[in-house]
N, C-alpha and C positions, 0 to 999 in steps of 0.2 A: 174543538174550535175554541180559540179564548180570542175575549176583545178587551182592549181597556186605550182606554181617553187618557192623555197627560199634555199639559197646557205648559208653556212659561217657563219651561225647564231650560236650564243652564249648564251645560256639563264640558269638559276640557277633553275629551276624546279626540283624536285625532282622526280624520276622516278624509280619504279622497273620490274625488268623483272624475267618472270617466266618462265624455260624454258633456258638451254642450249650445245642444241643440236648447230650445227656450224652455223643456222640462227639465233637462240638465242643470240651467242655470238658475232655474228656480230653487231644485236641491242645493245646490252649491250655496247659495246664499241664504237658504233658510240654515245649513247647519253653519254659517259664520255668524248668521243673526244670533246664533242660540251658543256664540263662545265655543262653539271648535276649531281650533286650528285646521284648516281647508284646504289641502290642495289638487289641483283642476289639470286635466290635459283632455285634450282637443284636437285632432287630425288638421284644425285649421288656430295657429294659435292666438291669432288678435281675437277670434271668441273668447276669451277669459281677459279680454282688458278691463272690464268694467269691473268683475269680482277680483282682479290679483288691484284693483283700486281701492276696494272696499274692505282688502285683507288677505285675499286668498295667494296662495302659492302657488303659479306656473310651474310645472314639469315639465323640461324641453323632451323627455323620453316617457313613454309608458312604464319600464322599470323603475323609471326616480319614480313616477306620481305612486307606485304599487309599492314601494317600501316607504312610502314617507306615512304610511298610516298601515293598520292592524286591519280598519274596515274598510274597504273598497267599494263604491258605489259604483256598476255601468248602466247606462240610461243614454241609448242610442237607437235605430230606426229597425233592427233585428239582429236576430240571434247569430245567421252568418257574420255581420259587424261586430257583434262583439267577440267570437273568435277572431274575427281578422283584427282586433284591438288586442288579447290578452294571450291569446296561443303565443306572441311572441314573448309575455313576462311571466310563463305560467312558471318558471322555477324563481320569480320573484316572491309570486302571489304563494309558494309553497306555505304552509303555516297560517297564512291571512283569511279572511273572510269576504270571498265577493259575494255583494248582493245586487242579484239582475233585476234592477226594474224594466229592463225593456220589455215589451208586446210582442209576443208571437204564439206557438201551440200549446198545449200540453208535451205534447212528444217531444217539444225541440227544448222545455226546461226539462226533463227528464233525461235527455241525451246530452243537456250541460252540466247539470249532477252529475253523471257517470263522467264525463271531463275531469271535472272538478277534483272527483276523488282518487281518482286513477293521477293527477299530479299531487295527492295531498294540501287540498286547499278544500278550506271550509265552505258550504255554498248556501246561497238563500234566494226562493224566487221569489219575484213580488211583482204586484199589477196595480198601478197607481186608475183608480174609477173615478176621477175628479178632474175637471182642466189646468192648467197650469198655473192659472191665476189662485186658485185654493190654497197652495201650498204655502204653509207655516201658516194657515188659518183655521178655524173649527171646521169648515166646509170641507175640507181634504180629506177624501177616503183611499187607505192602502191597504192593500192585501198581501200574505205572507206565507208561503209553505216552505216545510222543510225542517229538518232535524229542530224539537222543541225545546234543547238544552242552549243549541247557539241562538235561537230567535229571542231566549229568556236573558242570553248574556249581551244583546245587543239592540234590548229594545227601546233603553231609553235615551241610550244616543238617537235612534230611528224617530221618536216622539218629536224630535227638533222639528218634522216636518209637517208637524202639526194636525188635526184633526183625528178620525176614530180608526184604528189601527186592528186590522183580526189574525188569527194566525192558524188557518185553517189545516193547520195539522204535518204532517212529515212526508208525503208524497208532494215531492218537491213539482211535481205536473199541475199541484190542486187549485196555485192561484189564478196561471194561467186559465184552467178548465173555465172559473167563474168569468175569467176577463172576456174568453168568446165568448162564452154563452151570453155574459149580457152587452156585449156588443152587439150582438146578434140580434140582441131584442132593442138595441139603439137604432143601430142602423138601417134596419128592416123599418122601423118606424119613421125615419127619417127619411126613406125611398119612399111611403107610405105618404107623408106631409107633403113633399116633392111635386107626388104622382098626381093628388087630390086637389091641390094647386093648379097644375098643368091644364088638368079635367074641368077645373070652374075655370082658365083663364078663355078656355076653347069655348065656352059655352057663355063668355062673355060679362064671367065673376070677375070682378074685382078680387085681389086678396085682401085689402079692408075689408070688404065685404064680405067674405068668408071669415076671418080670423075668426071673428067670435063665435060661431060655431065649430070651426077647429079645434077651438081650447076647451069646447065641451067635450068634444069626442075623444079628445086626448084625457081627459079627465076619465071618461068611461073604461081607460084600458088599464089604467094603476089605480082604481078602485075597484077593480077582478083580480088583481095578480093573486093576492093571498089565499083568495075562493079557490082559485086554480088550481094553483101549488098543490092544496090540500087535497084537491081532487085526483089528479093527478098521481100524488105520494099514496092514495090512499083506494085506487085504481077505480073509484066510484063516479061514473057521468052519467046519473042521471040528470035531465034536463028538467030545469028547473022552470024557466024561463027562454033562452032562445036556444035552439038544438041546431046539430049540423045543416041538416037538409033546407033548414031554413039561411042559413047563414051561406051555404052554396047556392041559393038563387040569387040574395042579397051581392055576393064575388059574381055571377054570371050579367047581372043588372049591366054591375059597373063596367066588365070586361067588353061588352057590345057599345057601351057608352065611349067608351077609349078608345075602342076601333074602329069607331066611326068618325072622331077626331082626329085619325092619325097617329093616335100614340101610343109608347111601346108599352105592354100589358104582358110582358113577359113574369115578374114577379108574382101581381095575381094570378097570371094562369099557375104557376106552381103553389100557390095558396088553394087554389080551387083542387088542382089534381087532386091533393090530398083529400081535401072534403069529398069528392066523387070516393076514392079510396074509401072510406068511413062508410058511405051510405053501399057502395057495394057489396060491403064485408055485410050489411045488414044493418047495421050501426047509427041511418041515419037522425033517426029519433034521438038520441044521446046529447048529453051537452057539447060545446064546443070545445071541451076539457079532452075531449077523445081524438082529438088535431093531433096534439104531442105524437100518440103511439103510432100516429101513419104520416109523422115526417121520414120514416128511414127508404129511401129507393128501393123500391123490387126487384131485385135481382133476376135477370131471365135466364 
């Protein structure tokens, strides 16, 4: 895994981007901001009126936009889209370098590798972890797998887009793996803020009135991560502090709380299962580090 920071760079590479949706057009305009020749295509093409105004070049075809540059950027809503975008220029893209920032699995950038290579075209995944507003700022974080010769030969055109850049290695699956994983830990958190909201609005909280307790507890969950981690890497839970069986009555509190307000308590019961899982196996004295190994379903 290598990471490196590059601010203010300037460089004349020629770049197209495929794809402009509002992450699209933020690429797009961050590599014009940083003096590359840019040019954009777009299934809908008045989306690039602002940037072919700022400088950038309209391709009426996906084949113009895929020879008008060496590196190819797509950044669209998945991985079926971006086939239905470039299966039709793959013997354009022969020789060229696409790099897929869009979101989807592990499996489905490993099965665009294998695309890739099977037309002779260079390939790179990448998982942009920052909003769209970041881009070409220090805030913007990207992720990067895939063969470590071309990520080295194309990373400082990449830098245009600003902020901390990693390149987690040559299984072209690897950036996507991080993107769910910690989307997983977004959005499960975000169902989580949601649910706890819902639960004080029923019981006649304000969300003023909550926030500041919210932003405690939120504070409580990335001041564990790293304890976790380690625990975890390092197969050791003992409990230090609060253990499963404790932390399964604390999920049971709530779940009778929510259902007696009418609401749906479907994510904690699958947070509990597990915990139940843990303490059945014997387990439940252990920290809550011992979660991780009883997410996988039992197979009957």
């Amino acid at each position: 895994m290598s990471r490196f920071s590059l601010a203010g760079m300037t460089r004349s590479t020629p770049v197209t981007v495929l794809g402009l949706g509002p992450m699209g057009q933020a690429l797009a305009a961050a590599f014009l901001a940083h003096g590359h020749p840019t040019t954009v295509w777009n299934r809908t093409p008045e989306k690039a009126d602002a940037l072919v105004a700022a400088g950038a070049t309209r391709a009426a075809t996906v084949a113009d936009a895929v020879t008008a540059a060496d590196l190819v950027i797509a950044c669209v809503i998945d991985y079926p889209t971006v086939h239905a975008i470039v299966d039709q220029a793959a013997e354009a893209l022969r020789g060229r370098t696409l790099v897929n920032l869009t979101a989807d699995s592990p499996d489905s950038a490993r099965e665009m590798a294998a695309w890739a290579a099977g037309h002779g075209i260079d390939y790179l995944d990448g998982s942009i972890m920052s909003p769209t507003v970041t881009i070409d700022t220090a805030a913007a974080v990207l992720l990067f797998s895939g063969p470590d010769q071309l990520y080295a030969r194309h990373r400082e055109t990449l830098a245009s887009l600003g902020g901390s850049h990693t390149h987690l290695g040559s299984d072209p699956g690897r950036a996507a793996a991080y993107d769910v994983a910690l989307l997983d830990i977004f959005w499960t958190a975000v169902s989580g803020v949601a649910h706890g909201f819902a639960l004080a609005r029923a019981e006649g909280i304000s969300g003023a009135e909550l926030a500041p307790f919210a932003a405690g507890i939120a504070g409580l969950l990335t001041s564990g991560v790293e304890d976790q981690a380690k625990r975890i890497d390092e197969d050791r839970h003992d409990a230090d502090t609060a253990n499963v069986a404790s932390a399964a009555a604390g999920m049971a509190h709530v779940i009778h709380a929510a259902q007696t307000r009418g609401l749906d308590t479907s994510v904690l019961r699958a947070a509990h299962a597990a915990a139940l899982r843990v303490i059945d196996a014997g387990q439940g004295g252990d920290s809550i580090s011992r979660l991780t190994g009883a997410m996988s379903i039992p197979r009957s």
